[in-house]
LUMVEX-361793 format. One line per 4 residues: number of its first residue (from 1); their letters; for each residue x, y, z of N, C-alpha, C, O. Coordinates in steps of 0.05 Angstrom, whole numbers. Each point is the difference from the previous one (the first is absolute). Layout:
N
NUM> a> X/Y/Z/X/Y/Z/X/Y/Z/X/Y/Z | ...
END
This chain:
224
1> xxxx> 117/-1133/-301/-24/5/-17/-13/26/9/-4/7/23 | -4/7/-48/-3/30/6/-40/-3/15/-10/-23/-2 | -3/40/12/-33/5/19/1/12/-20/12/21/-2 | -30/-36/-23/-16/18/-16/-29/0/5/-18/5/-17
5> xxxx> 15/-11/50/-30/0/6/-14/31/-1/14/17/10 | -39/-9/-22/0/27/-8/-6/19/27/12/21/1 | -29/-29/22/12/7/23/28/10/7/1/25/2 | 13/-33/0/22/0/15/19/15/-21/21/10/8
9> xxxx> -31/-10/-39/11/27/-15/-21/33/4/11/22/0 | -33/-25/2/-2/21/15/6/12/29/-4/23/6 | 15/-45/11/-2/14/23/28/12/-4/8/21/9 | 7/-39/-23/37/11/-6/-6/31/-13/10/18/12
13> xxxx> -26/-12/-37/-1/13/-6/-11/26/19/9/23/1 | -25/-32/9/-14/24/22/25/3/24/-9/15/18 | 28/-22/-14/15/5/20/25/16/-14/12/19/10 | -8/-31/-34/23/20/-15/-8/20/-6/18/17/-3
17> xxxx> -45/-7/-2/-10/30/-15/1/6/28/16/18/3 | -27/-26/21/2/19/28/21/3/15/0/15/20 | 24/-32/-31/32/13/11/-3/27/-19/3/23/8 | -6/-29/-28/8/27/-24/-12/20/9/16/18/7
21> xxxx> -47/-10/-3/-7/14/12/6/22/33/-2/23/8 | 13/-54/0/8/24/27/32/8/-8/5/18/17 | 15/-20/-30/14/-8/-17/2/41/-11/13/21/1 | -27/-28/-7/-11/32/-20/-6/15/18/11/22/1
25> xxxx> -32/-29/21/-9/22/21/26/9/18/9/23/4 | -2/-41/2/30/13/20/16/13/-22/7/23/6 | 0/-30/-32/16/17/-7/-9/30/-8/14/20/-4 | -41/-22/1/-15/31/-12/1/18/31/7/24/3
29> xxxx> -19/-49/21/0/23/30/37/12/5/7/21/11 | 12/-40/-23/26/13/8/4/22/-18/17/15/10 | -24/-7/-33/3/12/-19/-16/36/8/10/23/2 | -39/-34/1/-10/13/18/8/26/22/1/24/2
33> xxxx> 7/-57/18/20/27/27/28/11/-11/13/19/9 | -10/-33/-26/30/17/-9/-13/35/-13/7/22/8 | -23/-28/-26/-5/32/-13/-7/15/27/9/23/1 | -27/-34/23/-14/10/18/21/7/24/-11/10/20
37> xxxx> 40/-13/-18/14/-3/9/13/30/3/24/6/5 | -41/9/-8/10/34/0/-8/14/16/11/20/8 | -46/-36/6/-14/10/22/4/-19/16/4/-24/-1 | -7/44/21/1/-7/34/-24/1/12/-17/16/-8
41> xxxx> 13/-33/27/-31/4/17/11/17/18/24/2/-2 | -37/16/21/3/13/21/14/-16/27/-4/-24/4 | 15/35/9/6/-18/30/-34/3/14/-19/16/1 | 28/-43/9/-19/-24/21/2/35/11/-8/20/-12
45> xxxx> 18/-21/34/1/18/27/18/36/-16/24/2/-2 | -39/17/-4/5/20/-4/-5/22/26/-12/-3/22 | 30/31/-35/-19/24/14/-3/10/-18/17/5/-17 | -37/1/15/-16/24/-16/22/27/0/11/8/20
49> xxxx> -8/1/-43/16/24/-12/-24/21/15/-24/1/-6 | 39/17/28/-15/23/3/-12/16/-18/16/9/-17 | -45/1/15/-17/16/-12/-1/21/5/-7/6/23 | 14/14/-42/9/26/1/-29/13/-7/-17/-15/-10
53> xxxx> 12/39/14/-29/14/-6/-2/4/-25/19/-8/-14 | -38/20/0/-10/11/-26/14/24/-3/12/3/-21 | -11/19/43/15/16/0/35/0/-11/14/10/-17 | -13/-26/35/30/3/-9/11/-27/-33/24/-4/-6
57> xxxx> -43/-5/-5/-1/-12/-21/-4/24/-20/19/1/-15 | -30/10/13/-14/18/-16/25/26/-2/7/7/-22 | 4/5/45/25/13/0/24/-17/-4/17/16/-6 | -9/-33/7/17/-10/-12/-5/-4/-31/21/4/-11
61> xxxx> -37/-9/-4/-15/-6/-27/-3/20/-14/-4/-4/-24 | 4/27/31/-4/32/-8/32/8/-1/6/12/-21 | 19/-16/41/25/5/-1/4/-13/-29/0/15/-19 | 5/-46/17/9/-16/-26/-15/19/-21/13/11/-18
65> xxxx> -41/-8/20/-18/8/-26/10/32/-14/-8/8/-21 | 25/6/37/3/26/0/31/0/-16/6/20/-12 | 11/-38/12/22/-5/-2/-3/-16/-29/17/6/-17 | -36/-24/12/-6/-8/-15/-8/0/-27/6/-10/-21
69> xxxx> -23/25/31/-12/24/-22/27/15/-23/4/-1/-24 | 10/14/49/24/13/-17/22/-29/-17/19/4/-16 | -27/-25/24/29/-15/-5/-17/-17/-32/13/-4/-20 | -38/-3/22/-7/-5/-22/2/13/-22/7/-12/-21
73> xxxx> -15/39/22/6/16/-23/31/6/-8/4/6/-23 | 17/-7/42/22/-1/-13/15/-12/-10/19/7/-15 | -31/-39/26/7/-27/-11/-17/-11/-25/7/-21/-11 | -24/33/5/-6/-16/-26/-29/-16/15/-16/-10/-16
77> xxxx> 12/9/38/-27/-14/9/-26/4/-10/-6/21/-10 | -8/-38/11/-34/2/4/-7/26/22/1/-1/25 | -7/24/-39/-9/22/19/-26/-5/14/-8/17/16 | -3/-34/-21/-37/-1/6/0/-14/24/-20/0/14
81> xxxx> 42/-15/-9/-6/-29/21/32/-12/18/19/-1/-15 | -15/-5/35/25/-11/20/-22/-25/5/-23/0/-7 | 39/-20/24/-1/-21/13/13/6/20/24/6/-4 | -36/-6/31/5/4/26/7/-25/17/-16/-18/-3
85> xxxx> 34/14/19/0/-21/15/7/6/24/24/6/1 | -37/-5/20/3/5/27/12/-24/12/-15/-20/-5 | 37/14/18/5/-24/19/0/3/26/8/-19/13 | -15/38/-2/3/9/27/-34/-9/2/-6/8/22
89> xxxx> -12/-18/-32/-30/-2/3/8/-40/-3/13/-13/-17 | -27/3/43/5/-29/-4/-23/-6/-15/-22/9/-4 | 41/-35/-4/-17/-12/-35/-21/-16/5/-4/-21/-12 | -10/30/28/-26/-15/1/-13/24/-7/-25/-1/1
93> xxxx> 31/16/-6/-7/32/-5/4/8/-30/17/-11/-14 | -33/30/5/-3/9/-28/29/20/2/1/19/16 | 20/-27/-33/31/22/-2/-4/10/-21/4/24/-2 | -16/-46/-32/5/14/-19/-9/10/-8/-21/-9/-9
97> xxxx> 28/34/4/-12/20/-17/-6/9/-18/21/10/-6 | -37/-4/-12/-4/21/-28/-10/20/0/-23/5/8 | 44/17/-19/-8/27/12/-8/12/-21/4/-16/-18 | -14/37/7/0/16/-22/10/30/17/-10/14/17
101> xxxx> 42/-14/-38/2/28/3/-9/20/-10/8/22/9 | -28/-22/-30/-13/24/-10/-25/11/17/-4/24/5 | -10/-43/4/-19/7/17/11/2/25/-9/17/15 | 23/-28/-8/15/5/31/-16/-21/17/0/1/24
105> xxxx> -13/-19/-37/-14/-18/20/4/-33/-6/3/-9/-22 | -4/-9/49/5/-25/4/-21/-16/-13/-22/0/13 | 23/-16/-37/-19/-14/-15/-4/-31/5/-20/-14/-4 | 42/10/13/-4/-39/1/20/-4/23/17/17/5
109> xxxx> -18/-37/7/21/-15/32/-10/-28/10/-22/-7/9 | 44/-7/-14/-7/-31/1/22/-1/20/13/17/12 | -14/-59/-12/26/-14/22/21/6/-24/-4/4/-24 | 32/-4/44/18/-6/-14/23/-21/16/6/5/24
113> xxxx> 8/-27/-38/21/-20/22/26/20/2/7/18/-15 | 5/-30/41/36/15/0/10/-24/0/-18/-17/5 | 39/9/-8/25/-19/3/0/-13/19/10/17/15 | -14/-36/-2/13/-16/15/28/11/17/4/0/25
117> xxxx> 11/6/-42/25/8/27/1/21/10/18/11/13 | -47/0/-22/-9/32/11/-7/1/24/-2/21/13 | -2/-48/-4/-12/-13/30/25/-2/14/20/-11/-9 | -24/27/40/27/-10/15/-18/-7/25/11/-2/22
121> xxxx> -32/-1/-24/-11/4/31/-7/17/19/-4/-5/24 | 2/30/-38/-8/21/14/-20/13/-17/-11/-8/-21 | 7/34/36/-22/19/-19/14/12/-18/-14/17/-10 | 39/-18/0/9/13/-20/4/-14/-19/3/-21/13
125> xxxx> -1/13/-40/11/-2/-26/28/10/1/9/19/13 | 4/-38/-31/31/1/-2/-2/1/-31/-12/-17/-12 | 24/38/-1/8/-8/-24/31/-3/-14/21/2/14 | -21/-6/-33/15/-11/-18/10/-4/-28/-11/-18/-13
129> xxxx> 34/33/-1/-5/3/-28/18/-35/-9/-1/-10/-22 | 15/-2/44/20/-28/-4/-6/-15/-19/-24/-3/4 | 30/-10/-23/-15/-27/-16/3/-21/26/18/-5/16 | -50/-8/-20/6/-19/27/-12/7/16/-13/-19/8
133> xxxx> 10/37/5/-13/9/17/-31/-5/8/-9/4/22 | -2/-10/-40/-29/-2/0/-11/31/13/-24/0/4 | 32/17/2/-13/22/1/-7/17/-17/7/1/-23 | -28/18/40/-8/25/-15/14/19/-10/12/10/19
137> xxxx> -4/4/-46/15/14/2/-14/38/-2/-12/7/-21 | 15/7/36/-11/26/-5/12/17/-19/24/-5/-3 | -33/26/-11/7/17/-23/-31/-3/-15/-22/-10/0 | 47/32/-17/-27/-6/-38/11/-15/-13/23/-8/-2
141> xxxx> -49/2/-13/0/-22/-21/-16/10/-26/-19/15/-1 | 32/-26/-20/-7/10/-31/-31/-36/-7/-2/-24/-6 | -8/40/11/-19/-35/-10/2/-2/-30/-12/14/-16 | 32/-38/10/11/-10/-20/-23/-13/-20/-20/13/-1
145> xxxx> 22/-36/-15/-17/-12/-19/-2/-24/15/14/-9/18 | -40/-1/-31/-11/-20/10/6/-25/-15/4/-1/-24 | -4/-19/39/19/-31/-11/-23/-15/24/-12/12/18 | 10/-38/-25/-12/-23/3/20/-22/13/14/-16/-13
149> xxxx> -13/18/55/12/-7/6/-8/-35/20/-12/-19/-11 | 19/19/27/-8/-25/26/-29/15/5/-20/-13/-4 | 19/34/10/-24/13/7/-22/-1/-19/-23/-3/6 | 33/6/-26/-22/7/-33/5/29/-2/17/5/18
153> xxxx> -22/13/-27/5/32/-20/0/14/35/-16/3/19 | 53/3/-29/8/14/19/13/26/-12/6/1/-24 | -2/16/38/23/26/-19/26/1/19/0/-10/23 | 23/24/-36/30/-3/10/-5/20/18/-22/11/2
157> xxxx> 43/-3/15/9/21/14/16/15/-2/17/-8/16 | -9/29/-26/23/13/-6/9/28/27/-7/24/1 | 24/-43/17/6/25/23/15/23/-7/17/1/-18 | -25/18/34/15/22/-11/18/17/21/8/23/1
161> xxxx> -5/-45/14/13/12/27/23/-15/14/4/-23/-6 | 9/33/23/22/-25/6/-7/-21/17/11/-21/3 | -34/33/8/-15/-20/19/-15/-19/-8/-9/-17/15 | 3/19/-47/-12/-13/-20/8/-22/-20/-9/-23/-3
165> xxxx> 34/40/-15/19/4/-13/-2/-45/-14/0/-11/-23 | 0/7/36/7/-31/0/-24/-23/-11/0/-24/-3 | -25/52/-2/-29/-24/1/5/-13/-18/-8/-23/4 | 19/26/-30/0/-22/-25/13/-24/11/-12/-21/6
169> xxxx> 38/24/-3/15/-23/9/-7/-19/26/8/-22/8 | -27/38/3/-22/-13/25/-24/-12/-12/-12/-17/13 | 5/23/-36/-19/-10/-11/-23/11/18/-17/-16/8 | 15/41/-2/-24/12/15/-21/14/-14/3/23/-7
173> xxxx> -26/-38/1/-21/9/-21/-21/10/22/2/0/25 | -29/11/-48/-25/-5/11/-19/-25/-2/-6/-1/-24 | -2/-12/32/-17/-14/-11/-23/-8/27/-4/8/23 | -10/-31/-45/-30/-6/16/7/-18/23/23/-9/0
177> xxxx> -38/2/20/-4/-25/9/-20/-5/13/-10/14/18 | 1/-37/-26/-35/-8/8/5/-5/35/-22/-2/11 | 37/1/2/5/5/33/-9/19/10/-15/-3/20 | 22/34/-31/-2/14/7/-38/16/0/-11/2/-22
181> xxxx> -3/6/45/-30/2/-4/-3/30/-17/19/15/-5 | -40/-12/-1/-6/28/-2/-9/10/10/-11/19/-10 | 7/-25/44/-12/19/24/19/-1/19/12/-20/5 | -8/47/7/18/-1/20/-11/-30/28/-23/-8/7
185> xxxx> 44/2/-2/3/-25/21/16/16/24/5/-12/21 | 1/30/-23/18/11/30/-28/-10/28/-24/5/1 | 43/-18/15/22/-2/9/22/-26/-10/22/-1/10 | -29/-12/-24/-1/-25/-13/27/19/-21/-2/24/-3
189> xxxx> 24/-42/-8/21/13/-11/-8/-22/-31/-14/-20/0 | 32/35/-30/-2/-11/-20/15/-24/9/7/-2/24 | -2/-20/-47/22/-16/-18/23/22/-2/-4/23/-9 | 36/-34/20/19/14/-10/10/-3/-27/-4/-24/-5
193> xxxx> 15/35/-15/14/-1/-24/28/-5/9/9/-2/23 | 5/-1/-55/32/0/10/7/41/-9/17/9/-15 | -24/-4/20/-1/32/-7/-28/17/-11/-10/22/6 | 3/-43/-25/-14/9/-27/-30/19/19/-12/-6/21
197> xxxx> 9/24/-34/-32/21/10/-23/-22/-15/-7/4/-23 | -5/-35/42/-17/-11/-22/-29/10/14/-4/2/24 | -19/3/-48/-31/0/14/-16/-7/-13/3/0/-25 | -20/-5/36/-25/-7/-9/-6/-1/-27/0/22/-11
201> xxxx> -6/-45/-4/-10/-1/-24/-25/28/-11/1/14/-20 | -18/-14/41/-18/26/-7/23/25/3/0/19/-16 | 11/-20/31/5/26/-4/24/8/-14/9/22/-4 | 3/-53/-4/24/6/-23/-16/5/-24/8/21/-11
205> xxxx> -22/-29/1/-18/9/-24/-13/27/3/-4/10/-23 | -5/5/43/-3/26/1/34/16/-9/0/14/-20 | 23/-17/33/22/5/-10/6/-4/-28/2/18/-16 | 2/-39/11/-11/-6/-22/-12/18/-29/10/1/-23
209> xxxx> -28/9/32/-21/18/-7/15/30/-10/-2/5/-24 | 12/10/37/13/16/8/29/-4/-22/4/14/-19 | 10/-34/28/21/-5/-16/4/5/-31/19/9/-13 | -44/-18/6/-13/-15/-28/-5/29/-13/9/5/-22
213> xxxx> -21/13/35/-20/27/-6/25/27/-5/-3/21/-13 | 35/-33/34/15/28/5/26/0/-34/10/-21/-9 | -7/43/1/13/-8/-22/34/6/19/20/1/-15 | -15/2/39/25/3/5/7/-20/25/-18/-13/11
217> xxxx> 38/11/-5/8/-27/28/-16/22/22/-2/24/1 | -6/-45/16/-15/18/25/19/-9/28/9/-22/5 | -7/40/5/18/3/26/-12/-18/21/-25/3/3 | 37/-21/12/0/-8/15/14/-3/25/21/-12/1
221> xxxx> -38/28/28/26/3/25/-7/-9/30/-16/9/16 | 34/-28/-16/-5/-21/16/13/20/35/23/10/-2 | -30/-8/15/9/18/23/-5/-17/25/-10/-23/1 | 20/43/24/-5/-8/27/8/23/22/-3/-4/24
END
């Protein structure tokens, strides 16, 4: 004989809607870490990437910018503007850059992440053009169109180098990630990527900005 006591159909009822519920929560948190499954936290126990001076940031940034200059205009580039990326500056540190080559002067510099297998345990960065690899790869890059990814509105990467050469098939974009701060944290290191250059929501929307405004692909050169 069936408990059609009305008690004991709500408490049935209140226990089946709260399997469902957690039910839904575990499957939305697995769902979750899977998209989120691209960043890395930093290592527990690091060393700090040696800090190089202003000086020698600034001459190194003037070599690319000078070289630069000439390679935009022959390629079809955005003459007004490069994207700079220093990796020899550890990433608790402002690397990326926006330069304007017409004025000859440094306008914007945020965080930027490196790869995960860019880490060997020392003060150097290891790179990598491998699929798989989870590393950084150095060269230029053509900043492609923008698509709506795991991240939300990211743009492609189009390398232009052999050291590059591979970013599509790596799936190595730009994009945001709310991990990343918009104040330098050195000595404190980013979130690793599986390659990808990701930053800061503010200051992907200043890029952003820039992107939106240039009527040609703008150069982007990831160095060390």
């Amino acid at each position: 004989m069936s408990d059609k006591n009305p008690l004991n159909i709500i408490r049935r009822t209140l226990v089946v809607t709260m399997s469902l519920f957690m039910t839904i929560s575990v499957f939305g948190y697995l769902q979750y870490s899977k998209e989120g499954s691209r960043i890395y936290p930093p290592d527990t126990n690091f060393t700090s990437k040696k800090e190089i001076s202003k000086g020698e940031v600034l001459s190194r940034m003037k070599e690319k910018v000078a070289v630069a200059k000439e390679y935009v205009d022959v390629k079809g580039f955005d003459v007004s503007y490069c994207f700079l990326v220093d990796m020899r500056i550890p990433s608790g540190k402002n690397r990326f850059f926006v330069y304007n080559l017409l004025k000859d002067s440094l306008e914007a510099a945020g965080l930027v992440t490196h790869g995960k297998g860019s880490e060997k345990g020392s003060e150097d960065l290891f790179f990598s053009n491998r699929p798989n690899s989870l590393c950084t790869s150095l060269g230029r890059y053509k900043m492609g169109e923008s698509y709506t990814g795991s991240f939300g509105l990211s743009y492609k990467l189009y390398g232009l180098d052999k050291t590059n050469d591979k970013a599509l098939e790596r799936a190595v974009v730009l994009h945001s990630y709310f991990g990343v701060p918009d104040k330098e944290v050195y000595p404190n290191q980013l979130s690793f990527s599986e390659g990808c250059p990701a930053v800061s929501p503010e200051f992907f929307a200043q890029l952003k900005a820039y992107m939106d405004e240039s009527q040609e692909p703008i150069l982007l050169w990831i160095y060390y």
